[in-house]
ZADO-1210 file (C-alpha; in nm, 4 decimals, padded with zeros to 6 digits):
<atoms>
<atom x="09.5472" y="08.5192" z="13.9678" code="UNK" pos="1"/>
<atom x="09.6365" y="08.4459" z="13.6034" code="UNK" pos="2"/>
<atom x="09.5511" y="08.6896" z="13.3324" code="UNK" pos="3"/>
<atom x="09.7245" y="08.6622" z="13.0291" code="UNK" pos="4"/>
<atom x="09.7377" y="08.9449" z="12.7823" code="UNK" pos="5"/>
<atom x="09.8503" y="08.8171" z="12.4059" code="UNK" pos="6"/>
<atom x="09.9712" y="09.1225" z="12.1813" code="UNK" pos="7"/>
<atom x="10.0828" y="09.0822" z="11.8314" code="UNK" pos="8"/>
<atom x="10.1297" y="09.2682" z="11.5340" code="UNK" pos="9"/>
<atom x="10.4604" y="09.4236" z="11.3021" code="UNK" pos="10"/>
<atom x="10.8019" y="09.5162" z="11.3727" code="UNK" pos="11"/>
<atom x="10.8211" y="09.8898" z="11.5181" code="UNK" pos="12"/>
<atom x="10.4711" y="09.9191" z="11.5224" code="UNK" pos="13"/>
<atom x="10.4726" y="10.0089" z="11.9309" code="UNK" pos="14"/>
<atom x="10.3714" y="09.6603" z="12.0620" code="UNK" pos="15"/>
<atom x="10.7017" y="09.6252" z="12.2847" code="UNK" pos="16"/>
<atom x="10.6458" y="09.9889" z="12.4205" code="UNK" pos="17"/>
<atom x="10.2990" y="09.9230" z="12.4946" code="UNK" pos="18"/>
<atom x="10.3433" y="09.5729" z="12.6805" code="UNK" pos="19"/>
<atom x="10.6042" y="09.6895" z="12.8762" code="UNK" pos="20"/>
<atom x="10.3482" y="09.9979" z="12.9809" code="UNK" pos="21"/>
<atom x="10.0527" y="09.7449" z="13.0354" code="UNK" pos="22"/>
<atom x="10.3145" y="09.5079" z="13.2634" code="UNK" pos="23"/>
<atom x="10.4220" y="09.7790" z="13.5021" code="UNK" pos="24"/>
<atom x="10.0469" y="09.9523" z="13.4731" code="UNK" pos="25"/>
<atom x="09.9173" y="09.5852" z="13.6134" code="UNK" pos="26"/>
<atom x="10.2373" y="09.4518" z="13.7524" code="UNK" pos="27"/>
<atom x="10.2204" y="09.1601" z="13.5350" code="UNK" pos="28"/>
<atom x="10.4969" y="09.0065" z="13.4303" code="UNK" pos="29"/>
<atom x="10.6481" y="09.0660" z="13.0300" code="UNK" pos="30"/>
<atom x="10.7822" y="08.8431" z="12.7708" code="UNK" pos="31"/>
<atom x="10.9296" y="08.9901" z="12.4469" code="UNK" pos="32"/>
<atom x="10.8864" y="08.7015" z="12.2356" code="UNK" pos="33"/>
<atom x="11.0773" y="08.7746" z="11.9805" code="UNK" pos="34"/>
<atom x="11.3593" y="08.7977" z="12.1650" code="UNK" pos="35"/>
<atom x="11.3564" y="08.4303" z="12.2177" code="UNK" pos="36"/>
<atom x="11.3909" y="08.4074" z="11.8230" code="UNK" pos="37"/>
<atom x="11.6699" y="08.6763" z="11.8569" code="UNK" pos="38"/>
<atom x="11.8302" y="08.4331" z="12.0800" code="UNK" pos="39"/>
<atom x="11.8044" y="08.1350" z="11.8522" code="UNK" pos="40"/>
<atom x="11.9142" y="08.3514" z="11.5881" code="UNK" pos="41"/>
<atom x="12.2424" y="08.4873" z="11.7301" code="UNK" pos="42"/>
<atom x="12.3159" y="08.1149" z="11.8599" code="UNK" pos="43"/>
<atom x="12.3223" y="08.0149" z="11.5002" code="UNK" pos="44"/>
<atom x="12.5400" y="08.2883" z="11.4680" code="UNK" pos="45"/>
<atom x="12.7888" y="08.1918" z="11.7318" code="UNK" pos="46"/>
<atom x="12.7987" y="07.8593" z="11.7616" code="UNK" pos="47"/>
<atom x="12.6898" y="07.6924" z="11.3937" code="UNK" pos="48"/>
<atom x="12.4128" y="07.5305" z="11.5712" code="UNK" pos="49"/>
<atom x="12.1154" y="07.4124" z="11.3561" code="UNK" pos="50"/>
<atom x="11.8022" y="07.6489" z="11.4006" code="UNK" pos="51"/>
<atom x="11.6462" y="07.4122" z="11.5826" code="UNK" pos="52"/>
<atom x="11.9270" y="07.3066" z="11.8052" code="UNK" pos="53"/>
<atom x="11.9622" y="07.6383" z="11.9053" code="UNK" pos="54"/>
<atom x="11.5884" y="07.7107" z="11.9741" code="UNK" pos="55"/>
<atom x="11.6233" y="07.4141" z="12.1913" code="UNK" pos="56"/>
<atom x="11.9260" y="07.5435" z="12.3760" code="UNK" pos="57"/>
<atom x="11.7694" y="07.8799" z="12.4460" code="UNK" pos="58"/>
<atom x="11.7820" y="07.9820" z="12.7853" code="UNK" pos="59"/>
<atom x="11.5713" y="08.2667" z="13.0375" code="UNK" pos="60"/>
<atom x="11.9566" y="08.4508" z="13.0766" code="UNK" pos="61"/>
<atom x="11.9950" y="08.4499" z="12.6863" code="UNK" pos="62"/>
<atom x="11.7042" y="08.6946" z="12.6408" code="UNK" pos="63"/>
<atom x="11.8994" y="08.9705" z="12.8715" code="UNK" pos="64"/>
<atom x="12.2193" y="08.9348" z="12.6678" code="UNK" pos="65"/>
<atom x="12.3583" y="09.2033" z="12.4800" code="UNK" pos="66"/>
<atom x="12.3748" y="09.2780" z="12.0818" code="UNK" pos="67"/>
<atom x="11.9981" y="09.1080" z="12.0710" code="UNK" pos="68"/>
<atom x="11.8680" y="09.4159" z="11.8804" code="UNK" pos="69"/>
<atom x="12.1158" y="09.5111" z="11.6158" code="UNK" pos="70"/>
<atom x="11.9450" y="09.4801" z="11.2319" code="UNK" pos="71"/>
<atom x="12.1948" y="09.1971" z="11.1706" code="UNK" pos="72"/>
<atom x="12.0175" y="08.9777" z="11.4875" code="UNK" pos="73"/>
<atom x="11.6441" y="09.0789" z="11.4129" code="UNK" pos="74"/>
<atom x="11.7327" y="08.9883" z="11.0134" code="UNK" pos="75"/>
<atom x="11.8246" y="08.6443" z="11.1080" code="UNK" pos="76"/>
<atom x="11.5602" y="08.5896" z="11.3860" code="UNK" pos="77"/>
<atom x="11.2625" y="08.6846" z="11.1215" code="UNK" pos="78"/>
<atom x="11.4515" y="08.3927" z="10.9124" code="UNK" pos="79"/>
<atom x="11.4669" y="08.1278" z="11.1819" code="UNK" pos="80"/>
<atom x="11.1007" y="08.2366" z="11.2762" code="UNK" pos="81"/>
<atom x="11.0154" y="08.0574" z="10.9888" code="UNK" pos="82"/>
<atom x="11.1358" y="07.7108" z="11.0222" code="UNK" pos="83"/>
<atom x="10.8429" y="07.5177" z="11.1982" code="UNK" pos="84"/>
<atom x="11.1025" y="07.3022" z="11.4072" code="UNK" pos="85"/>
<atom x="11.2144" y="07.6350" z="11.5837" code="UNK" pos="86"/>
<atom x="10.8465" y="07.7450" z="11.6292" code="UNK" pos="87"/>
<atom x="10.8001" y="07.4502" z="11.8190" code="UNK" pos="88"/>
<atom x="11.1003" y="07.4317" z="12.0043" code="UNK" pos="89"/>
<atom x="10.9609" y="07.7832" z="12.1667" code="UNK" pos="90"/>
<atom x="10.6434" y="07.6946" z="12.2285" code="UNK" pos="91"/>
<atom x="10.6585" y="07.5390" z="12.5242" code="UNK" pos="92"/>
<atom x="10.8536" y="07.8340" z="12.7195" code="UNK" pos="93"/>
<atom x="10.5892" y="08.0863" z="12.6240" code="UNK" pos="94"/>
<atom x="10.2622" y="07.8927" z="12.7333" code="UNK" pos="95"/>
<atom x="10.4417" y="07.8473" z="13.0649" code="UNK" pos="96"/>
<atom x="10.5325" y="08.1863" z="13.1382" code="UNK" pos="97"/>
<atom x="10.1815" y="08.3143" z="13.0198" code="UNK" pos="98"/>
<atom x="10.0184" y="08.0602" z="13.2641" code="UNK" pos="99"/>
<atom x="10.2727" y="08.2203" z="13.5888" code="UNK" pos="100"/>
<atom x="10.0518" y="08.3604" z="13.8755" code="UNK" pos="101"/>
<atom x="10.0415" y="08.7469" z="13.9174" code="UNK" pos="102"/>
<atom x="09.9396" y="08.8141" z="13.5026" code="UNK" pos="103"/>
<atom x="10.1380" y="08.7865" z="13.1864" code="UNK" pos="104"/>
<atom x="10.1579" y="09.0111" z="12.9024" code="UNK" pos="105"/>
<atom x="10.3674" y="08.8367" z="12.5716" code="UNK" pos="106"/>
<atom x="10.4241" y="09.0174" z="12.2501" code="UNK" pos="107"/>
<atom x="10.5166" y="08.8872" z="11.8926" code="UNK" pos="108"/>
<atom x="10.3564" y="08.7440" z="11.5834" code="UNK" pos="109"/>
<atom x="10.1560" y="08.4813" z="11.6825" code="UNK" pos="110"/>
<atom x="10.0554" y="08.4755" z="12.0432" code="UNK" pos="111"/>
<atom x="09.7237" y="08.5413" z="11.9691" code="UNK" pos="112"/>
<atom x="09.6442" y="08.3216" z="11.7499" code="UNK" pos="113"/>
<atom x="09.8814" y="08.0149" z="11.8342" code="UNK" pos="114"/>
<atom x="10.0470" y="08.0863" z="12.1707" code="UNK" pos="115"/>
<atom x="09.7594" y="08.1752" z="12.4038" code="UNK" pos="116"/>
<atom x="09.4715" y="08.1345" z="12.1974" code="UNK" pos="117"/>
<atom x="09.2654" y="08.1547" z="12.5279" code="UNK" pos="118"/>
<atom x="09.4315" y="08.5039" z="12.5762" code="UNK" pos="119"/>
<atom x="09.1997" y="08.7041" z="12.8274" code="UNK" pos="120"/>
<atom x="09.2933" y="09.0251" z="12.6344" code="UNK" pos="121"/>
<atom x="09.4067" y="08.9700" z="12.2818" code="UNK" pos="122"/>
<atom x="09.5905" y="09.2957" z="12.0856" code="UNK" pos="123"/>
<atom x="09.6294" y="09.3580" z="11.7592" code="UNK" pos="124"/>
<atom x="09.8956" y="09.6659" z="11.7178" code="UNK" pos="125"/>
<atom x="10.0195" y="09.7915" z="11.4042" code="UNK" pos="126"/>
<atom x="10.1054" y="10.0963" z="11.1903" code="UNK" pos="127"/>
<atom x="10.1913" y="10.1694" z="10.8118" code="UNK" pos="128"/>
<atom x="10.5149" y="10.0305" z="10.7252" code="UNK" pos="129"/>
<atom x="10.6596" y="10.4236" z="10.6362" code="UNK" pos="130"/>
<atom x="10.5527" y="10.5177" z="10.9797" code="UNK" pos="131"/>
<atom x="10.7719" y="10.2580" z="11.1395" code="UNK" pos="132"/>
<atom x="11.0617" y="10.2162" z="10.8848" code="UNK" pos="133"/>
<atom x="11.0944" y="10.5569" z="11.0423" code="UNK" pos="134"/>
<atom x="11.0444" y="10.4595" z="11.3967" code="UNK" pos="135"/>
<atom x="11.3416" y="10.2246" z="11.3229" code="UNK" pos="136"/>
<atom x="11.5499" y="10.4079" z="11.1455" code="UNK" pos="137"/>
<atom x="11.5723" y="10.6890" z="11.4196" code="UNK" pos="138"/>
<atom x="11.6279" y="10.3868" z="11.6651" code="UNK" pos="139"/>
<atom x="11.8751" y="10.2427" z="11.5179" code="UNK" pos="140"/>
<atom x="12.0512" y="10.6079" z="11.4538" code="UNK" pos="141"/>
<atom x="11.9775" y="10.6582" z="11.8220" code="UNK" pos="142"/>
<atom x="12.1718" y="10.3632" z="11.9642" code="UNK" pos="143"/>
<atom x="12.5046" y="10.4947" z="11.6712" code="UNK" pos="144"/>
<atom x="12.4375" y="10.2416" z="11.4293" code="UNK" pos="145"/>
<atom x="12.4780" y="10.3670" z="11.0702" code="UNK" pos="146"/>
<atom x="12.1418" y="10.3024" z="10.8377" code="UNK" pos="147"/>
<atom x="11.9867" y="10.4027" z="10.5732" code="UNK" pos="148"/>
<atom x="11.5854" y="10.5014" z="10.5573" code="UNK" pos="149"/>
<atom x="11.5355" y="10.3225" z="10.2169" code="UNK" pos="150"/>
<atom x="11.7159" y="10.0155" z="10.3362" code="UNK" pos="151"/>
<atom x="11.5111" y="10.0044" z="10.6714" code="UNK" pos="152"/>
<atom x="11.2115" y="10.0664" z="10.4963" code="UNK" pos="153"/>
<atom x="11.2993" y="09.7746" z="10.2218" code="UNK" pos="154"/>
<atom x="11.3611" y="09.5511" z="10.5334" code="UNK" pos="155"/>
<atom x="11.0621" y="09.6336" z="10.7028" code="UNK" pos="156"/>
<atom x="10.8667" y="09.4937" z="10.4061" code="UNK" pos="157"/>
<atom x="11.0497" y="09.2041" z="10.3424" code="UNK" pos="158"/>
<atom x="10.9998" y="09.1340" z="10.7508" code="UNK" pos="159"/>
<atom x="10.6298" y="09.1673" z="10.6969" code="UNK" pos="160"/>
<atom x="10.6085" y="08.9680" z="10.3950" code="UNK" pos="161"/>
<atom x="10.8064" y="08.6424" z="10.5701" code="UNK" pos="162"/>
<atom x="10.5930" y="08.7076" z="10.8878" code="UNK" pos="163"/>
<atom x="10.2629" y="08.7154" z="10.6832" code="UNK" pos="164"/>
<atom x="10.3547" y="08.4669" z="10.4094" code="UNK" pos="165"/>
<atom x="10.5169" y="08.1584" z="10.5832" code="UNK" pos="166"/>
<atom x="10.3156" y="07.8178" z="10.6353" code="UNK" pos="167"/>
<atom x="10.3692" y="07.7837" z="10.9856" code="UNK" pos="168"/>
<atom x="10.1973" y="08.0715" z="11.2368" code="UNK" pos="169"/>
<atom x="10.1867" y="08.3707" z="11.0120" code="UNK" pos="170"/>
<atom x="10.1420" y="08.6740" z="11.1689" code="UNK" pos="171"/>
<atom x="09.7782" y="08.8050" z="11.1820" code="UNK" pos="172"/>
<atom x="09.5205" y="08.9216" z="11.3966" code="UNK" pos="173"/>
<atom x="09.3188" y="08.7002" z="11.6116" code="UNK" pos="174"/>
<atom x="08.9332" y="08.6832" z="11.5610" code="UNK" pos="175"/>
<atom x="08.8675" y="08.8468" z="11.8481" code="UNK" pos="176"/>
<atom x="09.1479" y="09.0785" z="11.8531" code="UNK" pos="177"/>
<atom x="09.1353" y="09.4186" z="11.9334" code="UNK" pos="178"/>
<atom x="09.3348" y="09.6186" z="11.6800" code="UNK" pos="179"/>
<atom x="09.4810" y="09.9222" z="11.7630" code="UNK" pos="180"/>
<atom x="09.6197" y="10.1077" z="11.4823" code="UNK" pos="181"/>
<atom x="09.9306" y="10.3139" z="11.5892" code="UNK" pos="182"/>
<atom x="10.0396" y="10.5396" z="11.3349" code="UNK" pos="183"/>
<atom x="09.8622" y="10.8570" z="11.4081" code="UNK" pos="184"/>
<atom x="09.9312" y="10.8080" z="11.7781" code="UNK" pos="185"/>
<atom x="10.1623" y="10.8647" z="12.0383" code="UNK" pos="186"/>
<atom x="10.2666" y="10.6450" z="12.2814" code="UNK" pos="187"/>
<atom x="10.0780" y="10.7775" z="12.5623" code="UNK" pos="188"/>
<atom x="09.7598" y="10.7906" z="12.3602" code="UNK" pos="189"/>
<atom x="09.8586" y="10.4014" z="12.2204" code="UNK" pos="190"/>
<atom x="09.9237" y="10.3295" z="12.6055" code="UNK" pos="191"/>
<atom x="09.5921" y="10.4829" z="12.7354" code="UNK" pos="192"/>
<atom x="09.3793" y="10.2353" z="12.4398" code="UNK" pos="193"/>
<atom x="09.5257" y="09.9107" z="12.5504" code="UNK" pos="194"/>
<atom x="09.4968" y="09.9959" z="12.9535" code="UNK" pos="195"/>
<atom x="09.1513" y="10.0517" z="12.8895" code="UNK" pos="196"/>
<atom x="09.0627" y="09.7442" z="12.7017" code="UNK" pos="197"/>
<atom x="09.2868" y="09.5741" z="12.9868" code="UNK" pos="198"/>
<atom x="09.0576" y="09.7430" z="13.2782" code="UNK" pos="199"/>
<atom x="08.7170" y="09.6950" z="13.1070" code="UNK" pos="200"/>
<atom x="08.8596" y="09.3137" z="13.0564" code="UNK" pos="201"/>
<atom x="08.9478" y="09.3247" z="13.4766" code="UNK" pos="202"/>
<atom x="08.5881" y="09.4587" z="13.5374" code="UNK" pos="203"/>
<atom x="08.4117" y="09.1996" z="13.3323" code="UNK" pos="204"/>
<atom x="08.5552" y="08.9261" z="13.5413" code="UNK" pos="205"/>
<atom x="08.4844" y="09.0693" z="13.8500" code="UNK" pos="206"/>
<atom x="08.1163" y="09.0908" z="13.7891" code="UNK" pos="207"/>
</atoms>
């Protein structure tokens, strides 16, 4: 069977959480998209490789590495996001996982829209940038890195405002998205509303 569930929406807004929930829930398998960008970022990083050189040089045992979610990687990976050349570089590595047999779930910016524009479920997940310049924050505190709220907050805006505002897939909900605004919920609550657009999506095809 292939499903393929497409989730986008903001940094910190729950949409890893809530993939990784609707992948075990389904056993389907999960793709943190971003992560590939992460990758391509801290190649950059460590080798001086060109953006898109190092999109191309991504590989599946990059996206387990560690250090991929330090501020410093997920600064640079918004950046690289944004060159067109690295966009298309990845392409090609998420379509093919979200086509595997057994289900996919991918999350990011623009797998709704660009990705898997066939999605079978599409989510839209997001929250008010205070809300998860907090969620941050206390991440990033959690894991003993030193931040500051103001400064996570100022990055989360300048994130959204690169994802929203660049020519090539900017991040935005899908037509037929279903948008599930976070901010007032938990993450059992958030889990419970995607599962159940999931299963009524499951039913429908069964008919």
């Amino acid at each position: 069977m292939r499903f393929t569930v497409a989730i986008d929406g903001p940094a910190a807004a729950g949409k890893g959480t809530i993939s990784r929930g609707l992948a075990e829930r389904f056993g389907f398998a999960h793709l943190d998209t971003g992560l590939l960008y992460r990758a391509t970022g801290r190649k950059v990083l460590e080798t001086g490789l060109s953006p898109e050189d190092a999109a191309k040089a991504v590989e599946p045992e990059d996206l387990v590495r560690d250090g991929l979610r330090t501020q410093a990687v997920a600064e640079l990976a918004s950046r690289v996001a944004t060159v067109p050349e690295v966009r298309a570089a990845l392409v090609a590595f998420q379509r093919e996982f979200a086509r595997r047999e057994g289900g996919a779930v991918l999350d990011g910016r623009d797998i709704g829209t660009v990705i898997c524009p066939d999605a079978d479920v599409k989510l839209f997940v997001t929250a008010g940038a205070d809300v998860r310049a907090r969620r941050r924050f206390e991440e990033l505190r959690a894991a003993g890195q030193a931040a500051d709220f103001q400064d996570v907050l100022d990055e989360v805006k300048k994130r959204d405002a690169r994802d929203m505002g660049r020519a090539d897939a900017p991040m935005r909900a899908a037509e037929d998205a279903v948008q599930l605004d976070t901010s007032q919920l938990d993450i059992d609550d958030a889990l419970a509303a995607a599962v159940a657009v999931v299963e009524a999506r499951l039913e429908g095809q069964k008919v």
